[in-house]
VOVO-358342 format. One line per 3 residues: number of its first residue (from 0); for each residue x, y, z of N, C-alpha, C. Coordinates in nm, 2 decimals. Layout:
VOVO-358342
NUM	X,Y,Z,X,Y,Z,X,Y,Z ~ ...
//
This chain:
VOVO-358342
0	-2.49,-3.49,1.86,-2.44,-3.44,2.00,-2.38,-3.31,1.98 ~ -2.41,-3.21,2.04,-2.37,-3.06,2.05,-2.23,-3.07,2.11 ~ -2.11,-3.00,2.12,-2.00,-2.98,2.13,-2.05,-2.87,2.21
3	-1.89,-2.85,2.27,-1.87,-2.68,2.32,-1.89,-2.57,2.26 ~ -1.98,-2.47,2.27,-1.98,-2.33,2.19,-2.10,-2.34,2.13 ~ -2.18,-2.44,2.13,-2.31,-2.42,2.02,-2.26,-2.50,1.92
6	-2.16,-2.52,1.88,-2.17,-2.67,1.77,-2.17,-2.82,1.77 ~ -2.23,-2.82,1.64,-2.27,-2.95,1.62,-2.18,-3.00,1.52 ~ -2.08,-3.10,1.51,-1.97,-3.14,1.41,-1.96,-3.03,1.35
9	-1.88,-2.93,1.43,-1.83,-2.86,1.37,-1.88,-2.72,1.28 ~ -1.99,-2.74,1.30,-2.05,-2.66,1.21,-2.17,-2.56,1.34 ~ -2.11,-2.40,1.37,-2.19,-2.37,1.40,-2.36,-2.35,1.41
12	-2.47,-2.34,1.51,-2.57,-2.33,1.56,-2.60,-2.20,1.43 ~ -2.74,-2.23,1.34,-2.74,-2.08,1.29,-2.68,-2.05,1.14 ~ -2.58,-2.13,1.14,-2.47,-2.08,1.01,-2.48,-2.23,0.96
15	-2.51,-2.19,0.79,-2.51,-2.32,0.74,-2.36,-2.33,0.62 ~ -2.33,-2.45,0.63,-2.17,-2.48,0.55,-2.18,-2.39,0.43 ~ -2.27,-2.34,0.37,-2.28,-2.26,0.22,-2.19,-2.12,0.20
18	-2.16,-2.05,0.35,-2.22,-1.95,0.38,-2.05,-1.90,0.34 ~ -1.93,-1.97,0.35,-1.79,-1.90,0.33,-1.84,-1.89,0.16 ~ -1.90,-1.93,0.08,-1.90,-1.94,-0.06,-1.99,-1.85,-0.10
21	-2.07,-1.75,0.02,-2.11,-1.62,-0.04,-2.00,-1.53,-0.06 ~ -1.93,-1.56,-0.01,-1.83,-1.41,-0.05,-1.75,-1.44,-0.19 ~ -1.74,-1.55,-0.26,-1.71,-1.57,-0.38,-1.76,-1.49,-0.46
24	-1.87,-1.41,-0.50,-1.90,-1.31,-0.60,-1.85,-1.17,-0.59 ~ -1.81,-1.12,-0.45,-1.76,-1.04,-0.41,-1.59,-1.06,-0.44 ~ -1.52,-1.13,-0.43,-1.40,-1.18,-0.48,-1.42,-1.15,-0.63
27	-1.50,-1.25,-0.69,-1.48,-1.19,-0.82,-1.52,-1.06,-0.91 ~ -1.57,-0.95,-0.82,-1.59,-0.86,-0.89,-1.45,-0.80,-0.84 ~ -1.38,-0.84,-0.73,-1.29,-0.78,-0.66,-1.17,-0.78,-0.78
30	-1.19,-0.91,-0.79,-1.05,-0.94,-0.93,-1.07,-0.88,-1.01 ~ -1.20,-0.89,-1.09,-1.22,-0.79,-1.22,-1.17,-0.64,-1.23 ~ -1.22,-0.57,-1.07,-1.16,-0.43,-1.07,-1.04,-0.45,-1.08
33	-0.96,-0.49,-1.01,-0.79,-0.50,-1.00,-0.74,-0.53,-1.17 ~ -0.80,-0.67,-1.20,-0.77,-0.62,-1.35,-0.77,-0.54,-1.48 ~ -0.89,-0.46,-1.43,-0.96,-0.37,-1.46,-0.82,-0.23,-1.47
36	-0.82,-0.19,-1.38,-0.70,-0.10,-1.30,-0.59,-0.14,-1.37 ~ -0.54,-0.26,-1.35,-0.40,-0.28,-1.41,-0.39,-0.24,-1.54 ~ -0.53,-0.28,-1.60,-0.55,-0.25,-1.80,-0.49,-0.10,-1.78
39	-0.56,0.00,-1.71,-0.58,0.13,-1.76,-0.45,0.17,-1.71 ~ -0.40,0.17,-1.60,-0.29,0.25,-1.55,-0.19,0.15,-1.57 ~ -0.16,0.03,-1.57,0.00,-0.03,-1.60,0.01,-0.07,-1.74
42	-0.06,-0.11,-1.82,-0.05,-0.20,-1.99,-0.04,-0.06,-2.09 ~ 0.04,-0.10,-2.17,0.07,0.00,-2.26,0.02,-0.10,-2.43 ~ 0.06,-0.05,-2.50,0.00,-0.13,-2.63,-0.10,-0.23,-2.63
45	-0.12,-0.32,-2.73,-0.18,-0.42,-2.72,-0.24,-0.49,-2.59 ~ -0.21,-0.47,-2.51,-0.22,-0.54,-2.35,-0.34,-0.44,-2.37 ~ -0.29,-0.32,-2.32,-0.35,-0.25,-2.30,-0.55,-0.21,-2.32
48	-0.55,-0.23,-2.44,-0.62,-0.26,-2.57,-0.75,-0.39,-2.59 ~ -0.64,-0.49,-2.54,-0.71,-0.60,-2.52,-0.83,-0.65,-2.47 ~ -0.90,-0.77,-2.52,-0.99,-0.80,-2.43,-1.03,-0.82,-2.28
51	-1.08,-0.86,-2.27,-1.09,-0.92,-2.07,-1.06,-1.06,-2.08 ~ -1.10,-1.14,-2.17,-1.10,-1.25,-2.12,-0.95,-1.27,-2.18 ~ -0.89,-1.24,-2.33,-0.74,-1.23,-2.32,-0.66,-1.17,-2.21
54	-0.64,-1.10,-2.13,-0.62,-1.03,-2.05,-0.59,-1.13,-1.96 ~ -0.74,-1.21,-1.93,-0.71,-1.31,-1.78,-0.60,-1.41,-1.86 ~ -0.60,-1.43,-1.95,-0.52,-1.55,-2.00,-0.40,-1.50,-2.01
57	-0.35,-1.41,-2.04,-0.23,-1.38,-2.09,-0.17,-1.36,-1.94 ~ -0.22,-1.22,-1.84,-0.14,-1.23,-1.72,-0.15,-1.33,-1.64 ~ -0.27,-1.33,-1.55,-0.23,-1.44,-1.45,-0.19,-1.59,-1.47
60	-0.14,-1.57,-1.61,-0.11,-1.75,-1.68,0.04,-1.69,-1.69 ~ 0.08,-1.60,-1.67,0.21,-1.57,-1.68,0.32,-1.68,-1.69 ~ 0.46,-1.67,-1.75,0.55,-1.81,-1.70,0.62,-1.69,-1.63
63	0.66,-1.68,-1.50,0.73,-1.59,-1.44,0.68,-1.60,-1.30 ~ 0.80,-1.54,-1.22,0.83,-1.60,-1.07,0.87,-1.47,-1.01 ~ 0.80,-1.43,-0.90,0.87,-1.31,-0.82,0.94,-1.34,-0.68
66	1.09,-1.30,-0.72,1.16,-1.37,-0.58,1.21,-1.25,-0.50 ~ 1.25,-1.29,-0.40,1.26,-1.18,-0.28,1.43,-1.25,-0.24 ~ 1.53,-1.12,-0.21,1.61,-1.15,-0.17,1.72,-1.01,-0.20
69	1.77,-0.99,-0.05,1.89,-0.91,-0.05,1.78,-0.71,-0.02 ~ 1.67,-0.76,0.02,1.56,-0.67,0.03,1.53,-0.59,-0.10 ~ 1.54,-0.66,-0.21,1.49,-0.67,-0.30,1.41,-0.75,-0.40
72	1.32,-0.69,-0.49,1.21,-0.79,-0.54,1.29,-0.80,-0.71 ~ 1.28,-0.91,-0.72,1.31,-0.98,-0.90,1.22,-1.06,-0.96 ~ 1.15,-0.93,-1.07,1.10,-1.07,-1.15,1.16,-1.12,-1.24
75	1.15,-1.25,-1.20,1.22,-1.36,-1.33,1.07,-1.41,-1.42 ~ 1.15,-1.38,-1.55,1.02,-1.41,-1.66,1.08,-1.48,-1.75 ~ 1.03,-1.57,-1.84,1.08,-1.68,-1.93,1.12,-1.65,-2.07
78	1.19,-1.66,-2.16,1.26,-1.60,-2.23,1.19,-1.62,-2.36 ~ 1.06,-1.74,-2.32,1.00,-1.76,-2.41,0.87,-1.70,-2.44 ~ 0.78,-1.67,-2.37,0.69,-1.56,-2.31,0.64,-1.46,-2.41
81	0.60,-1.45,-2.47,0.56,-1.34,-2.57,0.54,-1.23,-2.52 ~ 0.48,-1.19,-2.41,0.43,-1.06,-2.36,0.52,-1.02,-2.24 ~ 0.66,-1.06,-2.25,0.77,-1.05,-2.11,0.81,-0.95,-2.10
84	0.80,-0.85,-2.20,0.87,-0.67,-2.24,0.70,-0.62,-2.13 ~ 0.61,-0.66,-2.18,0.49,-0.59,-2.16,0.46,-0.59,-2.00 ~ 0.49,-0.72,-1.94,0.45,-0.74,-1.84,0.62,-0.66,-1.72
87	0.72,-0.69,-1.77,0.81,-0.62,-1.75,0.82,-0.49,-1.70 ~ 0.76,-0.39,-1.81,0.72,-0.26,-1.83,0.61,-0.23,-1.74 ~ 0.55,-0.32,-1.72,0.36,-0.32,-1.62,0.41,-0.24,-1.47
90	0.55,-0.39,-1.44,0.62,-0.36,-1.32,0.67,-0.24,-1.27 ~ 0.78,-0.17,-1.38,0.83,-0.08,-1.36,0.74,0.02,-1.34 ~ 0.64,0.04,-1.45,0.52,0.14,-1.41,0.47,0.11,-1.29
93	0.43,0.02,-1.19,0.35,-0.01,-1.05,0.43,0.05,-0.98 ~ 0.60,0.04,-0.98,0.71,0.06,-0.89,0.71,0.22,-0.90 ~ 0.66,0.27,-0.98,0.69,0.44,-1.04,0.59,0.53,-0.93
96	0.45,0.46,-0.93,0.36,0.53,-0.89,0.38,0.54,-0.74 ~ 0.32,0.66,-0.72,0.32,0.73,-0.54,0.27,0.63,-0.47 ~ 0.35,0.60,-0.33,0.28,0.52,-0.22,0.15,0.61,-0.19
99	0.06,0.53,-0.13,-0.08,0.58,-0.08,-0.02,0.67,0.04 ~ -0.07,0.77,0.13,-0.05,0.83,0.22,-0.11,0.68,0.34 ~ -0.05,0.71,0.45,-0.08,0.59,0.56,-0.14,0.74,0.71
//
């Protein structure tokens, strides 16, 4: 039974359910540049240096929390963390560079 607008349970006339899961390759080349970027202009030593697939494991597996308060940002990082000077340092370098012109 067709619904209002051209659908049928939900699922537009034309457009098949597959179709949000094309843009997933596009996402991930998206990530790769960004990671990409962060290697060259924020990581200093060994970070720096490193592989790709170290890379994804070490940052986005981070133990560390970015809180917001008092209109400022804090990262809190774990004392245990091997790479918490590095990732630390990543920050301060992001916070240094020029805003983009708007």
């Amino acid at each position: 039974m067709a619904g209002e607008g051209g659908t049928k349970d939900g699922v537009a006339f034309g457009h098949g359910v597959q179709e949000p899961w094309s843009a997933a390759p596009a996402l991930a080349l998206a990530a790769t540049y960004l990671l990409s970027w962060t290697q060259t202009r924020l990581l200093k030593g060994k970070l720096a240096i490193s592989e790709p697939k170290s890379l994804r494991y070490r940052l986005p597996h981070s133990a560390a929390r970015l809180n917001h308060g008092a209109r400022r940002m804090h990262l809190r990082i774990a004392a245990t963390w091997p790479w918490r000077h590095d990732l630390a340092a990543a920050f301060t370098r992001l916070r240094s560079l020029p805003r983009p012109a708007t």
